[in-house]
C-alpha positions in Angstrom: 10.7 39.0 -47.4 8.0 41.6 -47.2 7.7 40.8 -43.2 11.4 41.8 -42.7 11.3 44.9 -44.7 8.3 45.8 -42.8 10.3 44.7 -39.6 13.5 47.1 -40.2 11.4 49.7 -41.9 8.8 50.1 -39.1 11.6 49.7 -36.4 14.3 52.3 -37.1 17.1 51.3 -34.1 17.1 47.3 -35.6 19.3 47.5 -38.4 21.7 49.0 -36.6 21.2 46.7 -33.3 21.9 43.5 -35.7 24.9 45.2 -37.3 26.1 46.3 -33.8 26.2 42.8 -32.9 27.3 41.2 -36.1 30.2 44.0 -36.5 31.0 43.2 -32.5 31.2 39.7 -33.2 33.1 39.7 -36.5 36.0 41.6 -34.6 36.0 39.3 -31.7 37.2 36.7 -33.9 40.9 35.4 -33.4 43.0 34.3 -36.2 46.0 33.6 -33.8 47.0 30.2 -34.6 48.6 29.5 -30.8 45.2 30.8 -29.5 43.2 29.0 -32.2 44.6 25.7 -31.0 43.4 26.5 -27.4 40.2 27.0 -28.3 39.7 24.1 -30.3 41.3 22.1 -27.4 39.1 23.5 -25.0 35.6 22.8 -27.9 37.2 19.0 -27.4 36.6 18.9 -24.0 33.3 20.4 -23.8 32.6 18.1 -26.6 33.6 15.2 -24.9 32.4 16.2 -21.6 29.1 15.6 -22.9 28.3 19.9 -22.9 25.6 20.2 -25.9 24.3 23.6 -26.3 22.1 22.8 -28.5 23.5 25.5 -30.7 25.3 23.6 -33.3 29.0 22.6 -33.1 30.8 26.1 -34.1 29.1 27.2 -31.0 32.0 25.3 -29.2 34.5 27.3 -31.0 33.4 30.3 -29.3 34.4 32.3 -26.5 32.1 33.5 -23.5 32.0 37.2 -25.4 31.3 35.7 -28.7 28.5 32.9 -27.5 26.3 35.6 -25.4 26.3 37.9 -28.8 25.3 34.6 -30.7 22.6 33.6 -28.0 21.7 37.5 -28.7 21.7 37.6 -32.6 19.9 33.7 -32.3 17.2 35.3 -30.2 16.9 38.5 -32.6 16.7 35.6 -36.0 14.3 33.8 -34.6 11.7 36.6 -33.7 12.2 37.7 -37.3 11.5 34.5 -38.7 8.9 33.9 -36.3 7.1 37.1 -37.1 7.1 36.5 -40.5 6.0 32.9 -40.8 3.2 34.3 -38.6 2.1 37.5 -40.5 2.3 35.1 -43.6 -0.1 32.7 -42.0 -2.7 35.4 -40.7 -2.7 37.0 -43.9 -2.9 34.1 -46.3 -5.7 32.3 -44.5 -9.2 31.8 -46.4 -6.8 34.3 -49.2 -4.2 32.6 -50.8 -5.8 29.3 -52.7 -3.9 26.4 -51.3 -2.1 28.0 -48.6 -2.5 24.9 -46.6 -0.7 22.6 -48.9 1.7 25.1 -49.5 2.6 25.5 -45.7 2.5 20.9 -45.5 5.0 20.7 -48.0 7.3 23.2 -46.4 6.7 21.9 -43.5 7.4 18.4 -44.7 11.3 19.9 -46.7 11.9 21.0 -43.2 11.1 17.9 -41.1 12.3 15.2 -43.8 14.5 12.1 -42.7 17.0 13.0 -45.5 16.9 16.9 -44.7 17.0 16.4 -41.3 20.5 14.7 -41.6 22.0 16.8 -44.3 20.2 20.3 -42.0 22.6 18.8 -38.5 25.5 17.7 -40.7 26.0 21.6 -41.9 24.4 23.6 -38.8 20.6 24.2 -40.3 18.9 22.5 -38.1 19.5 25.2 -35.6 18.0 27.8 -38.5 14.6 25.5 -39.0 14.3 25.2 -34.9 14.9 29.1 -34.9 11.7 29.4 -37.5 9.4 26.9 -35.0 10.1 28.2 -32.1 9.9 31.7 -33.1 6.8 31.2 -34.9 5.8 29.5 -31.3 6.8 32.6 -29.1 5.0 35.0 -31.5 1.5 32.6 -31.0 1.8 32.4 -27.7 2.9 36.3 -26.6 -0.5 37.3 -28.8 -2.6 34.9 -27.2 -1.3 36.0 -23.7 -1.1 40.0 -24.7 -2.8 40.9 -27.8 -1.1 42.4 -30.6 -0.4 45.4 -28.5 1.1 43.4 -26.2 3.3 41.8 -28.7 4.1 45.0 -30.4 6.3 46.1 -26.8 9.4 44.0 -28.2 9.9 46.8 -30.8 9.9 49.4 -28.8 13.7 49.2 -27.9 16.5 47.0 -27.4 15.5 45.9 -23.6 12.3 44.9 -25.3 13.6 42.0 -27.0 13.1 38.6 -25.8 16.2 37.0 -24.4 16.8 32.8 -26.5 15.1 31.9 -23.3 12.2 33.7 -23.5 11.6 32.8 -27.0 11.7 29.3 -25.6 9.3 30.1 -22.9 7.2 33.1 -24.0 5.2 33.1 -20.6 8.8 34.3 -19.4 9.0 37.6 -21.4 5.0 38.3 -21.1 5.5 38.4 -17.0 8.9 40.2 -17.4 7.2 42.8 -19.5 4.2 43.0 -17.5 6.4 44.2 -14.6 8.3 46.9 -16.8 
């Protein structure tokens, strides 16, 4: 929690990038019964048609609009997250008595048989894969680029790594190397 106030206190356009996006997607949303038929028609045929996203299932109740400012905000969440759990490592290290066992068990209420089920059943799963591969991306982009390097996705919106990127950091360090 202390990461994340640090986050949107040291970077003064994110709040208002995230609410952009949450208030942009929050209108897109249609309450049109006739129209909310269609879509769910048209979610059963991706379904069926074998489409996974890998996004969870209310991803195919979305339109085009609506999934690119998920992608967006999913991108954003799991910088956040991965920033954090990384700070929190670097700082508890040889610091915080038993960090190590704290950070197995956590690891272990995330990866469990039972809460792996009940995590897909309601859509977290997505949320603990957004924390690991965060947490990856922010490794990897300081090992490429320093901390300095690292440091370039706050300095504006273009900045910020794309869900692919976080997936593949090599792909935002060379993208940013050429801006």
């Amino acid at each position: 929690e202390v990461a994340h106030r640090v986050q949107f206190g040291g970077v003064p356009w994110l709040r208002s990038y995230l609410r952009g996006m949450i208030d942009g997607y929050l209108a897109s949303i249609e309450l049109d019964g006739r129209k909310l038929i269609q879509t769910i028609r048209r979610a059963r045929e991706e379904a069926a048609g074998g489409r996974s996203h890998g996004l969870g299932v209310l991803f195919f109740l979305m339109t085009p609009e609506q999934r690119e400012t998920f992608r967006k905000m999913q991108a954003v969440m799991s910088l956040l997250e991965g920033h954090g759990n990384y700070v929190m490592a670097a700082l508890s290290a040889g610091r915080v008595k038993g960090e190590p066992r704290m950070r197995r068990t956590l690891s272990r209420r995330r990866h469990g048989p039972v809460d792996r089920v009940i995590q897909k059943a309601i859509g977290l799963d997505v949320k603990v894969r957004q924390y690991a591969m965060g947490e990856h991306f922010v490794r990897r982009v300081v090992q490429q680029a320093g901390m300095d390097g690292f440091n370039r996705v706050w300095e504006r919106e273009e900045s910020l790594p794309t869900l692919e990127e976080v997936g593949s950091p090599d792909l935002w360090v060379e993208r940013m190397a050429g801006s």
